[in-house]
N, C-alpha and C positions, 0 to 999 in steps of 0.2 A: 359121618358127622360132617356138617358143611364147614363151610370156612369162618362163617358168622361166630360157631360154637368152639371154635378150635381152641385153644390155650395156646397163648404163643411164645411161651419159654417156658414149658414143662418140669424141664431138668430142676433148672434154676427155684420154681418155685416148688418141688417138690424138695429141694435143700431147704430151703425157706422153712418148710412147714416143717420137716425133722427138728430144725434147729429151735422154732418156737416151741415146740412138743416138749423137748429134753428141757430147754431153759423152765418152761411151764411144772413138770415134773419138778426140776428141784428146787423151784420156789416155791409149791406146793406143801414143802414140811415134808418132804420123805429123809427120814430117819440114816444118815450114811454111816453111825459109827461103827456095824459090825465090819462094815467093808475097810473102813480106814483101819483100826484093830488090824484085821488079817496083812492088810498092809505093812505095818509097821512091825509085826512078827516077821515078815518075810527078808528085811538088813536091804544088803543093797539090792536083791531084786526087786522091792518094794518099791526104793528109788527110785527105779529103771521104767516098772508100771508107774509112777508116779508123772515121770516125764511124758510116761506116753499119755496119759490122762492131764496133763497141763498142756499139751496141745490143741485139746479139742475146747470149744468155747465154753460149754453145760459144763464139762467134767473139772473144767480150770481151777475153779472154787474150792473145791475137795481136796484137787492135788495140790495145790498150795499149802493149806493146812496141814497136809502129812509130809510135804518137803518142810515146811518151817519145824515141826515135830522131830524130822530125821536130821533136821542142823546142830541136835546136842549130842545125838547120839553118832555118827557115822563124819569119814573125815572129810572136810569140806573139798577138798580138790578133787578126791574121786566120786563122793557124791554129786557134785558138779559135770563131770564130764560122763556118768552113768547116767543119767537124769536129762543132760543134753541129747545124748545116743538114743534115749527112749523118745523123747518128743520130734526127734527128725526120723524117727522110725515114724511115728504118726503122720508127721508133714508131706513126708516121700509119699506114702497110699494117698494122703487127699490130691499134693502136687500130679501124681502122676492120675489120676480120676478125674480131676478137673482138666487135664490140659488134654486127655484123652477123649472122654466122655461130653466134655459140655465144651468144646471149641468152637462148634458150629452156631451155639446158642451164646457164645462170647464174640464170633465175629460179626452176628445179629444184632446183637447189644450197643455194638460201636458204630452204625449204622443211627442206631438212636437219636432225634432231635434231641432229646435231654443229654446223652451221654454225650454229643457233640458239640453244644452247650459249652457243658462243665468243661470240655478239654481247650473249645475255645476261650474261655473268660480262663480259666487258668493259667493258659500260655500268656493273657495279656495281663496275670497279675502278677504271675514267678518269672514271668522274659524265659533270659536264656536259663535259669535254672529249675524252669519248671519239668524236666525230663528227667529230674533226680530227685524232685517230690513226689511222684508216685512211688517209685520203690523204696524211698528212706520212710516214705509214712506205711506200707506194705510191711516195713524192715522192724518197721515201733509196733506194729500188730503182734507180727511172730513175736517177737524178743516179753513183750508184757503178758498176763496172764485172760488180755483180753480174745475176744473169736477168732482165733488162728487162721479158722477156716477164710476169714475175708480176707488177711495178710499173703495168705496160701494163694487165694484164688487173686489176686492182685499181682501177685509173684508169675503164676502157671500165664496170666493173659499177655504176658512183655514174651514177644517169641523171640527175641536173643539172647533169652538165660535158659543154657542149659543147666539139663538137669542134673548133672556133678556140681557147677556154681550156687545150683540153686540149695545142694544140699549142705554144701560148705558152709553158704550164707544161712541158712537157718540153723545148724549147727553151732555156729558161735552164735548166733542173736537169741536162741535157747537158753546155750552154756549161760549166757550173761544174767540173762534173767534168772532161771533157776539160782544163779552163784547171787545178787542180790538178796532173794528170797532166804536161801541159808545163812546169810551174811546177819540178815536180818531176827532169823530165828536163832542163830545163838547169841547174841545180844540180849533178847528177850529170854 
């Protein structure tokens, strides 16, 4: 293949297209309640699969619905912290994939007129605290039921967060969210 034809961040755009795939699939009208049911039969490991499945961006939707569902039934502080445990169980595989797998194609990226750009007109619009708006808005990804995966991959690109901080910190930014979510469905 010459250079003309090469794709030049494969990894990256081969995330891409998973993620448009699965979002396409569930706005498509595919049918989730057998799945949710079995869920909700299963108490708190259902929970725990719940968490793991509000990690990922396509899956978030669903598992919100059956966390808000499991907020009448099950007690809010350990559904909280079982639910937290399942969605950093999902963040750790993507965390550790991305910082693994696509580093070479993230120290690429930075390289970028555009990506160098947006870091300079940043710096000249947050000053000094623009080096705590990448990972507080990284920080609002995880913690909401929006694409993880970009909070994750925003998280894995800062190379002085390891990977124990990193797990902590999505762990409570999880906890938080899920605990809104139940907060929210027993209410309702």
């Amino acid at each position: 293949m010459n250079k003309k034809n090469k794709i030049k961040y494969p990894k990256l755009l081969l995330l891409l297209i998973t993620i448009v795939i699965a979002f396409r699939l569930f706005y498509e009208g595919r049918n989730y309640a057998p799945f949710h049911d079995f869920l909700i039969s299963l108490g708190y490991f259902g929970t725990f699969l719940g968490g793991i499945f509000y990690a990922y961006g396509f899956t978030a939707a669903p598992a919100t619905a059956i966390l808000l569902v499991f907020a009448k039934e099950q007690n809010l502080i350990l559904a909280v912290l079982i639910g937290g445990l399942g969605a950093v169980l999902s963040d750790f595989l993507i965390f550790k994939f991305i910082r693994y797998s696509f580093i070479d194609e993230i120290n690429k990226l930075k390289k970028e007129k555009f990506v160098k750009s947006m870091t300079k007109n940043g710096k000249n619009i947050f000053g000094r605290y623009y080096k705590h708006i990448f990972p507080t808005f990284a920080g609002f990804l995880i913690a909401s039921p929006l694409p993880t995966e970009i909070g994750v991959t925003m998280m894995a690109s800062i190379k002085n967060i390891s990977v124990k901080k990193f797990m902590v910190t999505a762990y409570l930014l999880h906890s938080l969210g899920i605990l809104i979510i139940l907060v929210i469905g027993s209410a309702i």
